[in-house]
N, C-alpha and C positions, 0 to 999 in steps of 0.2 A: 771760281775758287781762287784765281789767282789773283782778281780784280778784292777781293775781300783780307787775301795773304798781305796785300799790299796794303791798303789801308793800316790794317791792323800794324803795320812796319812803319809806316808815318806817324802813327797815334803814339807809337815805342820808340822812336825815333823822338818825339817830340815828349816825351817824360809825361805826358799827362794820362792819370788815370780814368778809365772810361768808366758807367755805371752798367752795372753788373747785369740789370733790365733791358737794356737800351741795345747792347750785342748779344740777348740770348739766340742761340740761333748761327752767331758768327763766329770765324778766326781769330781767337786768341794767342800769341805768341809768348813762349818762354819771359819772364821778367817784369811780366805787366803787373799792375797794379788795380784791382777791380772795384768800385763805389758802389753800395749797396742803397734802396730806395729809405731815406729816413721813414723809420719806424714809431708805430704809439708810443707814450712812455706817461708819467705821470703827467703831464703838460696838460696831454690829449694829442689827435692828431696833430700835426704840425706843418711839421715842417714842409717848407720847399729845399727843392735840388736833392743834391743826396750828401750822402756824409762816409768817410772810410768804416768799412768793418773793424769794429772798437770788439776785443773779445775781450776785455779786462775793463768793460763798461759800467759794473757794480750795477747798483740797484738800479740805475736810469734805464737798463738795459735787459729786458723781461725777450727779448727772440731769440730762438735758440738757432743759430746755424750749423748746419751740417759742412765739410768743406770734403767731398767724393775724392776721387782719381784726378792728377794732373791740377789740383791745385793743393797751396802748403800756407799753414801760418805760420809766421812771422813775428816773434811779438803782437801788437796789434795791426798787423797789415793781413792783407790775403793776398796772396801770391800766386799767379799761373807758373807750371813748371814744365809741362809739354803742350807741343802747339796742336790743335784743335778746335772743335766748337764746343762753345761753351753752352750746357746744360741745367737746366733747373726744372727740380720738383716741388711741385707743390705739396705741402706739410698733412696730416691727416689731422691732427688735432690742435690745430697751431702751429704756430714756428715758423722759423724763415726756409722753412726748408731745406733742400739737399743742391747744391750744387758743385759739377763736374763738367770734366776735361773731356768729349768724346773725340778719342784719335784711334789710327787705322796703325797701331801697334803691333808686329809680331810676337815679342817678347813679352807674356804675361807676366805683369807685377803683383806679388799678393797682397792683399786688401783684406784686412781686419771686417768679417764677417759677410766673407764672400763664401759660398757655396761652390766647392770643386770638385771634381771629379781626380783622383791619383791613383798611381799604383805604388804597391806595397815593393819595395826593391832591399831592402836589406832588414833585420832584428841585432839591436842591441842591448841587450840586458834585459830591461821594461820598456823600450822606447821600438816605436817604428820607424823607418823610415822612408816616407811616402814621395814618391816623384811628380810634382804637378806640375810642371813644365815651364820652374821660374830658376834662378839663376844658383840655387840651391835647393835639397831637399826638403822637405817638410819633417816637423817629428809628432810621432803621434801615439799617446803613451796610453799601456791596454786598459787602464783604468777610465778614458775617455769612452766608452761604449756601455751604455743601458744595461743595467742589471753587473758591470763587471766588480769583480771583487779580486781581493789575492787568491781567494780559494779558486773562485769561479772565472777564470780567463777566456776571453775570445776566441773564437777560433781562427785564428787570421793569418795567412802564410802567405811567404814572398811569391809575388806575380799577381796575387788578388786586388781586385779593383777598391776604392774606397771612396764613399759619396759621404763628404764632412764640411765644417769649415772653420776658419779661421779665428783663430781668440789673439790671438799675437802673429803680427803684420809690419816689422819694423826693419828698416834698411839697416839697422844697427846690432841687428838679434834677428837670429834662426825662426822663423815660422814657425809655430803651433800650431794643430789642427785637435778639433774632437769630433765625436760622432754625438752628442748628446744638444740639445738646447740646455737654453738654462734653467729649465725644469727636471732637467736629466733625463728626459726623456729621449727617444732615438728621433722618434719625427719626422721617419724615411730614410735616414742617414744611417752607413753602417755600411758590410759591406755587401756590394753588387755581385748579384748570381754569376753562373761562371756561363751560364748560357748567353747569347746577346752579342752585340756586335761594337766597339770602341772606335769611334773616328773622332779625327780633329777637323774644325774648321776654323774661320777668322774670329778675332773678339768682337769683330762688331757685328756678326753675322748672329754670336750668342746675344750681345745686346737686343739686336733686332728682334729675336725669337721669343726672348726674356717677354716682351713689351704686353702689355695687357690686353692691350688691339689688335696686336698679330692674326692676322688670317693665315699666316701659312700653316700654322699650326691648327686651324679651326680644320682645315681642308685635309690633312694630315690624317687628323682623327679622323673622320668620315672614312676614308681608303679603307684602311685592314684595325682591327684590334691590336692594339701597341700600346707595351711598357715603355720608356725614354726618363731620360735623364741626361740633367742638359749641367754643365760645368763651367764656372764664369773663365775659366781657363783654355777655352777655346774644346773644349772635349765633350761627345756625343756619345752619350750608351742607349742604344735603341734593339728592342727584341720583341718580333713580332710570333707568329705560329707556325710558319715556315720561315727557311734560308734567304728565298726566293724572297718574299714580302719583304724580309726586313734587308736585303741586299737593294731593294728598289726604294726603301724609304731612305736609307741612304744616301744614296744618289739623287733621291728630292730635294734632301736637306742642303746637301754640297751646292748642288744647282741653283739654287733658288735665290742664292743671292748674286746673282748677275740677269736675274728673268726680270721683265715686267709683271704687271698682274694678269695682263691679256696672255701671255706667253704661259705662267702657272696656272690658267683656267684650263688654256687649251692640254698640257698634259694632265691634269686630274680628270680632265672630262675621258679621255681617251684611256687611262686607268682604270676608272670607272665600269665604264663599257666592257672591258676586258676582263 
Protein backbone atom coordinates (compact mmCIF):
# COMPACT_ATOMS: atom_id res chain seq x y z
CA UNK A 1 0.00 0.00 0.00
CA UNK A 2 2.67 2.40 0.68
CA UNK A 3 4.88 1.21 -2.18
CA UNK A 4 1.66 2.18 -4.53
CA UNK A 5 0.72 5.69 -2.17
CA UNK A 6 4.09 6.58 -3.36
CA UNK A 7 4.15 6.14 -6.80
CA UNK A 8 0.86 7.61 -7.19
CA UNK A 9 2.80 11.01 -5.28
CA UNK A 10 5.50 10.81 -8.03
CA UNK A 11 2.97 10.54 -10.85
CA UNK A 12 1.22 14.03 -8.91
CA UNK A 13 4.19 15.28 -8.24
CA UNK A 14 5.10 15.15 -11.79
CA UNK A 15 1.64 16.78 -13.30
CA UNK A 16 1.06 14.05 -15.62
CA UNK A 17 -2.21 12.33 -15.97
CA UNK A 18 -2.36 8.61 -15.76
CA UNK A 19 -4.99 6.39 -17.93
CA UNK A 20 -7.85 5.57 -16.00
CA UNK A 21 -7.34 1.55 -17.31
CA UNK A 22 -3.86 1.22 -16.49
CA UNK A 23 -4.38 2.01 -12.29
CA UNK A 24 -7.73 0.19 -11.98
CA UNK A 25 -7.02 -1.53 -9.13
CA UNK A 26 -4.49 1.19 -7.55
CA UNK A 27 -3.85 4.48 -5.25
CA UNK A 28 -5.28 7.49 -6.61
CA UNK A 29 -4.49 10.81 -4.78
CA UNK A 30 -6.50 13.87 -4.35
CA UNK A 31 -5.72 16.35 -7.57
CA UNK A 32 -5.07 13.79 -10.14
CA UNK A 33 -5.98 13.95 -13.43
CA UNK A 34 -7.32 10.49 -15.06
CA UNK A 35 -7.03 9.55 -19.20
CA UNK A 36 -9.76 7.46 -20.32
CA UNK A 37 -9.14 4.42 -23.11
CA UNK A 38 -10.14 6.35 -26.76
CA UNK A 39 -13.38 5.26 -27.65
CA UNK A 40 -15.60 4.28 -31.06
CA UNK A 41 -16.91 7.27 -32.68
CA UNK A 42 -17.80 7.81 -36.25
CA UNK A 43 -14.27 7.26 -37.48
CA UNK A 44 -14.47 3.71 -36.30
CA UNK A 45 -12.17 2.13 -33.89
CA UNK A 46 -9.17 4.14 -33.71
CA UNK A 47 -7.31 5.33 -31.93
CA UNK A 48 -4.13 4.78 -30.08
CA UNK A 49 -3.02 5.92 -26.36
CA UNK A 50 -5.76 7.57 -24.64
CA UNK A 51 -7.38 10.90 -24.71
CA UNK A 52 -8.74 13.28 -21.42
CA UNK A 53 -12.48 12.58 -20.45
CA UNK A 54 -14.11 15.23 -23.03
CA UNK A 55 -17.86 15.55 -21.26
CA UNK A 56 -18.92 18.42 -23.78
CA UNK A 57 -17.68 16.17 -26.72
CA UNK A 58 -21.02 16.77 -28.87
CA UNK A 59 -21.82 14.25 -31.33
CA UNK A 60 -18.09 12.56 -31.65
CA UNK A 61 -18.78 11.38 -28.44
CA UNK A 62 -21.64 8.50 -28.18
CA UNK A 63 -20.04 6.88 -24.14
CA UNK A 64 -21.78 7.76 -21.47
CA UNK A 65 -19.55 7.96 -18.23
CA UNK A 66 -20.79 7.65 -14.96
CA UNK A 67 -18.20 9.62 -12.50
CA UNK A 68 -19.23 7.44 -8.49
CA UNK A 69 -17.76 8.69 -5.00
CA UNK A 70 -14.40 10.52 -4.76
CA UNK A 71 -14.12 11.57 -8.26
CA UNK A 72 -15.62 15.34 -9.51
CA UNK A 73 -15.92 17.11 -13.01
CA UNK A 74 -14.33 19.76 -13.94
CA UNK A 75 -15.43 21.35 -16.79
CA UNK A 76 -13.95 18.88 -19.18
CA UNK A 77 -11.48 17.17 -16.90
CA UNK A 78 -12.25 14.18 -14.32
CA UNK A 79 -10.87 14.81 -11.28
CA UNK A 80 -9.86 12.45 -8.12
CA UNK A 81 -11.04 14.15 -4.87
CA UNK A 82 -10.09 11.54 -2.08
CA UNK A 83 -7.26 9.09 -2.07
CA UNK A 84 -8.14 5.61 -2.66
CA UNK A 85 -8.36 2.91 -5.28
CA UNK A 86 -9.71 3.58 -8.11
CA UNK A 87 -12.76 1.46 -9.42
CA UNK A 88 -14.68 0.47 -12.51
CA UNK A 89 -17.67 -1.00 -13.71
CA UNK A 90 -18.52 -2.42 -16.51
CA UNK A 91 -21.72 -0.84 -18.22
CA UNK A 92 -24.81 -3.35 -18.86
CA UNK A 93 -25.99 -2.03 -22.04
CA UNK A 94 -23.20 -0.01 -23.17
CA UNK A 95 -21.43 2.83 -21.98
CA UNK A 96 -18.24 3.54 -20.39
CA UNK A 97 -19.34 2.78 -17.44
CA UNK A 98 -19.23 3.77 -13.65
CA UNK A 99 -16.12 4.66 -12.10
CA UNK A 100 -15.22 5.40 -8.33
CA UNK A 101 -13.02 6.25 -5.54
CA UNK A 102 -12.89 3.18 -3.07
CA UNK A 103 -11.66 4.58 0.39
CA UNK A 104 -11.86 3.27 4.07
CA UNK A 105 -13.88 6.56 5.06
CA UNK A 106 -15.68 7.03 8.50
CA UNK A 107 -17.79 9.78 7.50
CA UNK A 108 -20.56 8.73 5.22
CA UNK A 109 -21.08 11.33 2.20
CA UNK A 110 -24.50 11.02 0.59
CA UNK A 111 -24.66 10.09 -3.00
CA UNK A 112 -27.45 10.77 -5.21
CA UNK A 113 -29.27 7.27 -5.49
CA UNK A 114 -27.82 5.57 -2.77
CA UNK A 115 -30.04 3.24 -0.67
CA UNK A 116 -29.83 4.12 3.19
CA UNK A 117 -30.96 3.10 6.09
CA UNK A 118 -32.13 6.52 8.77
CA UNK A 119 -33.98 7.30 11.56
CA UNK A 120 -36.79 9.39 11.87
CA UNK A 121 -35.56 12.22 14.61
CA UNK A 122 -37.66 15.10 14.31
CA UNK A 123 -41.38 16.29 12.09
CA UNK A 124 -41.62 19.63 10.57
CA UNK A 125 -44.73 20.63 9.09
CA UNK A 126 -44.69 18.07 5.89
CA UNK A 127 -41.20 17.42 6.06
CA UNK A 128 -39.23 14.60 8.04
CA UNK A 129 -36.28 14.68 9.23
CA UNK A 130 -34.17 11.64 8.84
CA UNK A 131 -30.69 11.04 10.49
CA UNK A 132 -28.32 8.88 8.08
CA UNK A 133 -25.26 9.54 9.61
CA UNK A 134 -23.77 12.37 7.27
CA UNK A 135 -22.92 15.84 8.35
CA UNK A 136 -26.57 16.88 8.34
CA UNK A 137 -29.94 15.50 8.26
CA UNK A 138 -31.92 14.30 5.54
CA UNK A 139 -35.56 15.57 4.54
CA UNK A 140 -38.11 13.54 3.78
CA UNK A 141 -41.47 14.69 2.81
CA UNK A 142 -44.72 12.27 3.55
CA UNK A 143 -45.80 12.55 0.15
CA UNK A 144 -42.56 10.41 -0.88
CA UNK A 145 -44.23 7.02 0.27
CA UNK A 146 -46.44 4.70 -2.00
CA UNK A 147 -50.01 5.35 -2.08
CA UNK A 148 -49.54 8.75 0.08
CA UNK A 149 -51.82 11.61 -0.45
CA UNK A 150 -52.92 14.84 1.74
CA UNK A 151 -55.97 12.72 2.80
CA UNK A 152 -54.07 9.53 3.16
CA UNK A 153 -50.67 10.08 5.40
CA UNK A 154 -48.05 7.58 6.63
CA UNK A 155 -47.79 6.56 9.58
CA UNK A 156 -44.35 7.49 10.65
CA UNK A 157 -43.14 8.69 13.97
CA UNK A 158 -39.94 10.02 15.43
CA UNK A 159 -37.38 7.00 16.29
CA UNK A 160 -38.76 4.88 13.37
CA UNK A 161 -36.21 3.42 11.12
CA UNK A 162 -36.50 4.35 7.22
CA UNK A 163 -35.09 2.21 4.33
CA UNK A 164 -35.14 5.17 1.06
CA UNK A 165 -32.94 6.90 -1.08
CA UNK A 166 -31.46 9.68 -2.32
CA UNK A 167 -32.96 12.07 -5.37
CA UNK A 168 -30.87 15.13 -4.17
CA UNK A 169 -27.16 14.58 -2.99
CA UNK A 170 -25.31 18.04 -3.18
CA UNK A 171 -22.53 19.50 -0.92
CA UNK A 172 -24.45 22.81 -1.63
CA UNK A 173 -28.29 21.73 -0.65
CA UNK A 174 -29.70 19.64 2.18
CA UNK A 175 -30.23 15.88 1.10
CA UNK A 176 -33.57 14.42 -0.06
CA UNK A 177 -34.71 11.15 0.50
CA UNK A 178 -38.06 9.10 -0.83
CA UNK A 179 -39.38 5.90 -0.36
CA UNK A 180 -40.84 5.50 -3.90
CA UNK A 181 -38.80 4.59 -7.26
CA UNK A 182 -39.64 6.25 -10.15
CA UNK A 183 -42.43 4.36 -10.77
CA UNK A 184 -43.94 5.32 -7.37
CA UNK A 185 -43.79 2.37 -6.27
CA UNK A 186 -42.36 1.38 -2.79
CA UNK A 187 -39.93 -1.46 -4.06
CA UNK A 188 -39.05 -2.44 -0.27
CA UNK A 189 -38.47 0.99 0.84
CA UNK A 190 -40.48 2.55 3.52
CA UNK A 191 -40.43 2.08 6.84
CA UNK A 192 -38.61 -0.85 8.76
CA UNK A 193 -40.71 -3.10 11.44
CA UNK A 194 -39.89 -2.12 14.87
CA UNK A 195 -38.80 -5.72 15.56
CA UNK A 196 -35.17 -6.33 14.41
CA UNK A 197 -31.86 -5.31 15.42
CA UNK A 198 -29.81 -1.71 13.91
CA UNK A 199 -25.91 -1.94 13.95
CA UNK A 200 -23.35 0.02 12.25
CA UNK A 201 -20.38 -1.34 10.60
CA UNK A 202 -17.47 0.20 7.96
CA UNK A 203 -18.55 1.43 4.37
CA UNK A 204 -16.27 -0.71 2.98
CA UNK A 205 -17.38 -3.69 4.79
CA UNK A 206 -21.36 -2.60 3.13
CA UNK A 207 -19.37 -2.28 -0.12
CA UNK A 208 -18.05 -5.65 0.44
CA UNK A 209 -21.51 -7.23 1.28
CA UNK A 210 -23.16 -5.17 -1.47
CA UNK A 211 -20.97 -7.14 -4.16
CA UNK A 212 -22.73 -9.79 -6.32
CA UNK A 213 -20.00 -12.58 -5.50
CA UNK A 214 -20.20 -12.19 -1.79
CA UNK A 215 -20.07 -15.41 -0.07
CA UNK A 216 -20.45 -14.21 3.19
CA UNK A 217 -23.64 -13.57 2.57
CA UNK A 218 -24.46 -16.90 0.62
CA UNK A 219 -23.29 -18.64 3.94
CA UNK A 220 -25.42 -16.29 6.02
CA UNK A 221 -28.39 -17.42 4.46
CA UNK A 222 -27.96 -21.17 4.95
CA UNK A 223 -27.57 -20.43 9.04
CA UNK A 224 -31.11 -19.37 10.28
CA UNK A 225 -34.13 -17.72 8.26
CA UNK A 226 -33.32 -13.80 8.15
CA UNK A 227 -35.03 -10.55 7.03
CA UNK A 228 -31.61 -7.86 6.60
CA UNK A 229 -31.18 -4.87 5.15
CA UNK A 230 -28.19 -3.47 4.44
CA UNK A 231 -27.49 0.80 4.16
CA UNK A 232 -24.78 2.17 1.85
CA UNK A 233 -24.38 4.35 5.07
CA UNK A 234 -22.60 1.92 7.04
CA UNK A 235 -26.13 0.63 8.87
CA UNK A 236 -27.31 -3.01 9.23
CA UNK A 237 -31.07 -4.16 10.10
CA UNK A 238 -31.00 -7.82 10.51
CA UNK A 239 -34.22 -9.90 12.21
CA UNK A 240 -34.22 -13.37 12.47
CA UNK A 241 -36.95 -15.88 14.80
CA UNK A 242 -35.27 -15.43 17.81
CA UNK A 243 -33.01 -12.83 19.85
CA UNK A 244 -30.50 -15.24 20.17
CA UNK A 245 -30.14 -16.00 15.96
CA UNK A 246 -30.20 -12.58 15.09
CA UNK A 247 -27.77 -11.41 18.14
CA UNK A 248 -25.31 -14.10 16.45
CA UNK A 249 -25.79 -12.83 12.93
CA UNK A 250 -24.72 -9.84 14.10
CA UNK A 251 -21.75 -10.57 15.45
CA UNK A 252 -20.95 -12.67 11.95
CA UNK A 253 -21.41 -9.56 10.18
CA UNK A 254 -19.11 -7.30 12.49
CA UNK A 255 -16.51 -10.06 12.40
CA UNK A 256 -16.19 -11.02 9.11
CA UNK A 257 -14.51 -8.44 7.99
CA UNK A 258 -11.22 -8.94 9.48
CA UNK A 259 -11.60 -13.09 9.07
CA UNK A 260 -10.17 -14.93 6.10
CA UNK A 261 -12.36 -17.49 4.35
CA UNK A 262 -10.64 -20.35 6.17
CA UNK A 263 -11.41 -18.70 9.48
CA UNK A 264 -15.59 -17.82 8.27
CA UNK A 265 -15.68 -21.69 7.13
CA UNK A 266 -14.41 -22.70 10.29
CA UNK A 267 -17.27 -20.65 12.34
CA UNK A 268 -20.28 -21.40 9.97
CA UNK A 269 -19.43 -25.07 10.07
CA UNK A 270 -19.31 -25.04 13.92
CA UNK A 271 -22.84 -22.93 13.86
CA UNK A 272 -24.04 -25.26 11.73
CA UNK A 273 -23.54 -28.18 13.96
CA UNK A 274 -24.94 -26.46 16.92
Amino acid sequence: MAEAASVAAECLAGCRARGARSVLGQVVLPGEELLLPEQEDAEGPGGAGERPLSLNAGARSRVRVICGPGLRRCGDRLLVTKCGRLRHKEPGGGGGGVYWVDSQQKRYVPVKGDHVIGIVTAKSGDIFKVDVGGSEPASLSYLSFEGATKRNRPNVQVGDLIYGQFVVANKDMEPEMVCIDSCGRANGMGVIGQDGLLFKVTLGLIRKLLAPDCEIIQEVGKLYPLEIVFGMNGRIWVKAKTIQQTLILANILEACEHMTSDQRKQIFSRLAES
